[in-house]
C-alpha positions as CSV (number, residue, x, y, z in Angstrom):
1,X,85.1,102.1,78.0
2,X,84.8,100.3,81.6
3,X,86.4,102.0,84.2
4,X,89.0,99.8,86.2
5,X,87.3,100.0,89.4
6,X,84.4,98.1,87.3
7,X,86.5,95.9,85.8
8,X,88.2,94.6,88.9
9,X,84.4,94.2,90.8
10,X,83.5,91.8,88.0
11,X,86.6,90.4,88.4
12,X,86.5,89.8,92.2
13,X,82.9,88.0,91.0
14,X,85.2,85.6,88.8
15,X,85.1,87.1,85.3
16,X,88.1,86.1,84.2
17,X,88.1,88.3,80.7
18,X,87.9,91.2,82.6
19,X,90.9,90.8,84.5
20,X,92.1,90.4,81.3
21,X,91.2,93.3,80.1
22,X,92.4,95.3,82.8
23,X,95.9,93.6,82.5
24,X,96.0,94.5,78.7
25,X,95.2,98.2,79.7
26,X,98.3,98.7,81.8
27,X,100.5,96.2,80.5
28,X,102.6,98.4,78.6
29,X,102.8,101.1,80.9
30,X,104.1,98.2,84.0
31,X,106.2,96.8,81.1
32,X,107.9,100.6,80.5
33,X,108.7,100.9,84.3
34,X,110.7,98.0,84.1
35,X,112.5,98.3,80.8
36,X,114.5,101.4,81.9
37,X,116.0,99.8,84.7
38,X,116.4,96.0,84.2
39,X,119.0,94.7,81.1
40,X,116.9,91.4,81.8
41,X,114.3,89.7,83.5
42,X,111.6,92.0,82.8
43,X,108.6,89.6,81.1
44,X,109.4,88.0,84.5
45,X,108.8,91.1,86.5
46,X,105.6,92.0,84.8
47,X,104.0,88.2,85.3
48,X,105.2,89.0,89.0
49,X,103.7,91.7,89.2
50,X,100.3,90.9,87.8
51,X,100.4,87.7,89.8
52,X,100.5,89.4,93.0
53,X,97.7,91.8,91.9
54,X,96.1,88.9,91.5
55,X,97.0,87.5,94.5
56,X,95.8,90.5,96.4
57,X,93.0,91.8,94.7
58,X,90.9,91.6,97.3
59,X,93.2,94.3,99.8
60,X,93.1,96.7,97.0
61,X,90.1,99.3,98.9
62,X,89.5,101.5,95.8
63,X,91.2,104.4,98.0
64,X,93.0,105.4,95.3
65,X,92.9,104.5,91.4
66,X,93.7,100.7,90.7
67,X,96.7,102.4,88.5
68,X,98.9,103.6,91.2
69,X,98.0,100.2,93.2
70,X,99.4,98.3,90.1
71,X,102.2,100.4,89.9
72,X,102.8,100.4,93.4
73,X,102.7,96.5,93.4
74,X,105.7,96.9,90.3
75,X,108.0,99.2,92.4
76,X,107.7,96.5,95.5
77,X,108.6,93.6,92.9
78,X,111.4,95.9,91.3
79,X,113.0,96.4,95.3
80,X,113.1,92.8,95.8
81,X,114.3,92.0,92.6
82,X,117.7,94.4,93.0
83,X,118.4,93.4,96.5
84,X,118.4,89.8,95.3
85,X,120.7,90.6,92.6
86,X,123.1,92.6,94.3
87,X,126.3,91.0,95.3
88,X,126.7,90.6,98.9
89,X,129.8,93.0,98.6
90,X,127.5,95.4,97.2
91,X,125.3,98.4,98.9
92,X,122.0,99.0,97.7
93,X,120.0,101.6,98.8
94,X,117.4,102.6,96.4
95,X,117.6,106.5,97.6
96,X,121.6,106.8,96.8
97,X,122.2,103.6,95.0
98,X,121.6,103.3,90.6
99,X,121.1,101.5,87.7
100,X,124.3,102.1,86.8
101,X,125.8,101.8,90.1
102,X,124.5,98.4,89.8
103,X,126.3,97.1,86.7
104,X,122.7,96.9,84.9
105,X,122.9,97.1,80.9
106,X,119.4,98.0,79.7
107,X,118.6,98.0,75.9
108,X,120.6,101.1,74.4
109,X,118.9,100.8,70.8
110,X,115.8,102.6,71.7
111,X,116.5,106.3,71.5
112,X,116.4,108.1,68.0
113,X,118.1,111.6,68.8
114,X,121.1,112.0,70.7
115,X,119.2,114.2,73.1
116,X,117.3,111.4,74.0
117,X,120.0,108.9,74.6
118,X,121.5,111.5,76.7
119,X,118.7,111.7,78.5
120,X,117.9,107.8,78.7
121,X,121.7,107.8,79.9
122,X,121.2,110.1,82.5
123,X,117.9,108.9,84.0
124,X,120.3,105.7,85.1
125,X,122.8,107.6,86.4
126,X,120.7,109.0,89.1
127,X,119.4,107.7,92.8
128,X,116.8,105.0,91.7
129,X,114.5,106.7,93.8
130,X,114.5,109.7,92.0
131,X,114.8,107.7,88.1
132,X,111.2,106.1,88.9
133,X,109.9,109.5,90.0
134,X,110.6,111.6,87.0
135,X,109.6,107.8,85.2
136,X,106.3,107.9,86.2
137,X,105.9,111.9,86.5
138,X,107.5,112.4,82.9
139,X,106.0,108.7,80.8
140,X,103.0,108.2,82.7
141,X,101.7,111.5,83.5
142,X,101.4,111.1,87.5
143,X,100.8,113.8,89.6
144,X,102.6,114.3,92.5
145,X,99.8,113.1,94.9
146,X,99.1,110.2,92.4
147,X,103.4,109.3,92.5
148,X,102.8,109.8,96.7
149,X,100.1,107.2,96.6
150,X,102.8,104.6,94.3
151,X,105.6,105.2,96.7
152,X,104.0,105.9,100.0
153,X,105.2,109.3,100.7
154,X,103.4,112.7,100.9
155,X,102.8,114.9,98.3
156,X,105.1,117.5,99.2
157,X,108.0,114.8,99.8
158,X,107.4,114.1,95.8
159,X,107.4,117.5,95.0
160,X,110.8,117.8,96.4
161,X,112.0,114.7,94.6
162,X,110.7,115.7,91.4
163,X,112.9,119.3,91.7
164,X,115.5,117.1,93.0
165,X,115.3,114.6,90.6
166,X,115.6,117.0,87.7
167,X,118.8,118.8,88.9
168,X,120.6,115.7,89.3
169,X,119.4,114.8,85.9
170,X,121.1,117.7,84.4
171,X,124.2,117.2,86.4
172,X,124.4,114.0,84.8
173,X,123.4,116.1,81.3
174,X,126.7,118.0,82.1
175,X,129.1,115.2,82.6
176,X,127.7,112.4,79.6
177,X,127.0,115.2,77.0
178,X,129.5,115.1,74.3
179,X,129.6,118.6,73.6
180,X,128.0,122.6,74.4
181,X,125.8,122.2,72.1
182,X,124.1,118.6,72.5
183,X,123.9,119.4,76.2
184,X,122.2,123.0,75.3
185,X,120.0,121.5,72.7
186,X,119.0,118.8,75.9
187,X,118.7,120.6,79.1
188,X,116.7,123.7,77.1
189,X,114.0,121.2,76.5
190,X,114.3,118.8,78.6
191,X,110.8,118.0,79.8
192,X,110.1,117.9,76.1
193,X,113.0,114.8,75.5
194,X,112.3,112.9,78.6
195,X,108.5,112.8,77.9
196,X,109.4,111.5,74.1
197,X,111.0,108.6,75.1
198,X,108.1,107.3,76.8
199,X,106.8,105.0,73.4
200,X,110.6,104.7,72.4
201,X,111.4,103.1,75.7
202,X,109.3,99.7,74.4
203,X,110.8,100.4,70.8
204,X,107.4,102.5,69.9
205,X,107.7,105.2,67.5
């Protein structure tokens, strides 16, 4: 398999099927960082987003993997897109602010288990900040350094807001969970049900 860096080099020399191919490799995974946090919109966001990869190709330096620059490009397309939406009565601040804060609906149909709709409920309950952290640490298997690259922060900072994210995760366990036993049955595996729903989240089994 061609490695992206290769892929967007013979892009950059105008071969147009493999920018296609290197779309079609993380189009799903750009696709699942929207879904989670927009109730519509999101073939928009994705065309957005590749359109400014493609519209920028030629800043992207091969410092770090063309994968955290794509998803990098998403999360600046995603910020733009909320403060647009907001009302003008309304704060948005991606570090306190979320998707439920924000009166956003996305699909509830996609969870199997009623540990993982807990979970999928909880992820929105949190500091959007801290939902696309555990996101990309839990569906996309991003280190911390690799998440600091996406975001622009140090690797340490991302530590913290992983260890941060996932206590307010269960806090949010504690209040949504219908019962002991549900919430038990979540929080004692709960790396186990947030990584499941990473296929579920674009109605994959």
């Amino acid at each position: 398999m061609e490695a992206d860096l290769e892929l967007l080099e013979a892009w950059r020399g105008g071969d147009r099927d493999a920018g296609g191919k290197l779309f079609q490799r993380h189009f799903d995974s750009i696709c699942r960082f929207f879904a989670n946090k927009i109730d519509r919109d999101v073939d928009d966001l994705v065309q957005r987003t590749f359109t400014a990869c493609v519209e920028g190709r030629e800043r992207f330096q091969g410092r770090s993997s063309f994968r955290t620059y794509l998803f990098g490009v998403a999360h600046n397309v995603l910020r733009s897109h909320l403060r647009k939406r907001k009302r003008e009565s309304d704060r948005f601040e991606i570090g306190v602010t979320s998707v439920f804060d924000m009166g956003l609906s996305p699909s509830t149909l996609i969870a199997q288990k009623k540990e993982q709709q807990l979970t999928l409920q909880a992820l929105r309950q949190i500091p959007l900040d801290h939902q696309v952290v555990l996101e990309l640490y839990y569906w996309e298997s991003l280190t911390a350094a690799e998440i600091g690259e996406v975001l622009g922060h140090p690797e340490g900072t991302i530590r913290g807001r992983i260890r941060r994210g996932k206590e307010l995760l269960e806090v949010e366990l504690e209040k949504l969970a219908e019962n002991d036993a549900l919430l038990t049955s979540t929080i004692s595996n709960l790396d186990g049900w947030a990584k499941s729903l990473r296929q579920r989240v674009l109605g994959k089994e």
